[in-house]
N, C-alpha and C positions, 0 to 999 in steps of 0.2 A: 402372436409369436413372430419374432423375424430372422428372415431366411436368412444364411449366408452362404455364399458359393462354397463350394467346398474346398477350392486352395486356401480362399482362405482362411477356412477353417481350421486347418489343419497346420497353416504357418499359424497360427494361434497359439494349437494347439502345442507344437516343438515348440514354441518361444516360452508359455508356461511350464514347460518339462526343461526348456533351460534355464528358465530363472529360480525351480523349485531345487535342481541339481544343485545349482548356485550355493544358493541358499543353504543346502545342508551340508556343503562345504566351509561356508563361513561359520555358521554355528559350532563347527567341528572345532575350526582355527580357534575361533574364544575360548570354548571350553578346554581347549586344548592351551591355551595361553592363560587362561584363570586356572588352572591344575599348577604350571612352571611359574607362575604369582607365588600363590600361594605358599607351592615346594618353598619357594627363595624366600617368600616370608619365615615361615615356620626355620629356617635354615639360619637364618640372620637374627630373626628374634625368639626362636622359639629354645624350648628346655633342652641344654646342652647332654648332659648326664642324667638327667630322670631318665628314665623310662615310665609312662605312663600307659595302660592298656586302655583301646576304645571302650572297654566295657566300663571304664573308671570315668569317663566323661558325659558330663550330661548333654540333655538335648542341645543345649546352646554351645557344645563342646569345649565349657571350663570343666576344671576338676571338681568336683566335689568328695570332700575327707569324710569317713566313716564316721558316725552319729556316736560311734562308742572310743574313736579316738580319743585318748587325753590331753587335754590341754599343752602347751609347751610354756616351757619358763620364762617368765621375762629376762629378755636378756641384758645385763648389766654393762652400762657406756664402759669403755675402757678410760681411766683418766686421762689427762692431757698432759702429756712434759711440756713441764718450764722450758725453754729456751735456754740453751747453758752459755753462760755471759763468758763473753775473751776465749771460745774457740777458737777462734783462727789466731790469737797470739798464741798460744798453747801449740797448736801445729806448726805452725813457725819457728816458735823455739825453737828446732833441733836442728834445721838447717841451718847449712851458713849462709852468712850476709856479703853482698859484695856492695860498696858503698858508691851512690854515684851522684856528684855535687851538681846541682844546677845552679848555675851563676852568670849573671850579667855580664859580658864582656866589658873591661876597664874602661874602654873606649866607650862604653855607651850610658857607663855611671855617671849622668848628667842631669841635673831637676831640670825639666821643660818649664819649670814657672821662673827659677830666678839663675839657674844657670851654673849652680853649684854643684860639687862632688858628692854624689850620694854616698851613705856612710851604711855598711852594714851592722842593722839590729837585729839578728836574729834567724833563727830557721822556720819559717812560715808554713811550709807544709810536710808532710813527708808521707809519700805514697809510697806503699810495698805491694808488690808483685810476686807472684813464682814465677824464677823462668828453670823450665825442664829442657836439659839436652839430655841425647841417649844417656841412661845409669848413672844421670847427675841431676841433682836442682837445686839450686837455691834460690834467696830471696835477694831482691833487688831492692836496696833501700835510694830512692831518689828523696834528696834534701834540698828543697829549692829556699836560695836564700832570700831575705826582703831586704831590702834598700828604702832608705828615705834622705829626704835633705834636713837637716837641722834647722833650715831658716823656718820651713812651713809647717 
């Protein structure tokens, strides 16, 4: 057997009663932090409106249904709607339009290849928009024109 003085036995001995204190301190913090886990899980993912009693859960604490429950119905998909073609011209109809021409300035109707006066053929796009001001909206028809040269 070997001897040991007894200070320092006894700083031993406090140093083990303070590291066991410790100790069931920390064990407390976890289980105290695995309890506000869990709360926040069950909270986030758990059954909103059920109510479930512990006696209704098994060991493994899922539910388990009564052996004499009935079965439930298969439940039947809801169909799917078509997509309804020319909604948005159907909403549009009612409001008014205010018309607004996009056009190349005169000055700039020029072919970059041979230097001639581009000629307008036609209305190439036409974007509508809603524009909403207070207890008013209509639609915005932008008509951007196209220009070409006759030579090319």
């Amino acid at each position: 057997m070997i001897s040991v003085p007894r200070e320092q036995f006894e700083a031993l001995e406090a140093a083990v009663k303070r590291l066991s204190d410790e100790n069931a301190e920390l064990r407390a913090l976890v289980k105290w932090q695995a309890e506000k886990i869990e709360s926040l899980m069950r909270q986030l993912y758990g059954a909103k409106s059920e109510k479930i009693k512990p006696e209704e859960l098994s060991e493994s604490g899922d539910f388990e249904f009564p052996a004499n429950m009935p079965a439930l119905p298969e439940a039947e998909p809801e169909p799917k709607r078509a997509k309804q073609v020319g909604k948005r011209e159907n909403d549009l109809s009612g409001l008014p339009k205010k018309r607004v021409d996009c056009e190349i300035p005169e000055n700039e109707r020029i072919c970059p290849h041979c230097g001639q006066i581009l000629h307008f053929i036609g209305i190439n796009h036409v974007c509508r928009e809603i524009v909403i001001t207070p207890a008013k909206a209509h639609v915005k028809e932008s008509h951007i024109h196209a220009y070409a040269c006759k030579n090319t």
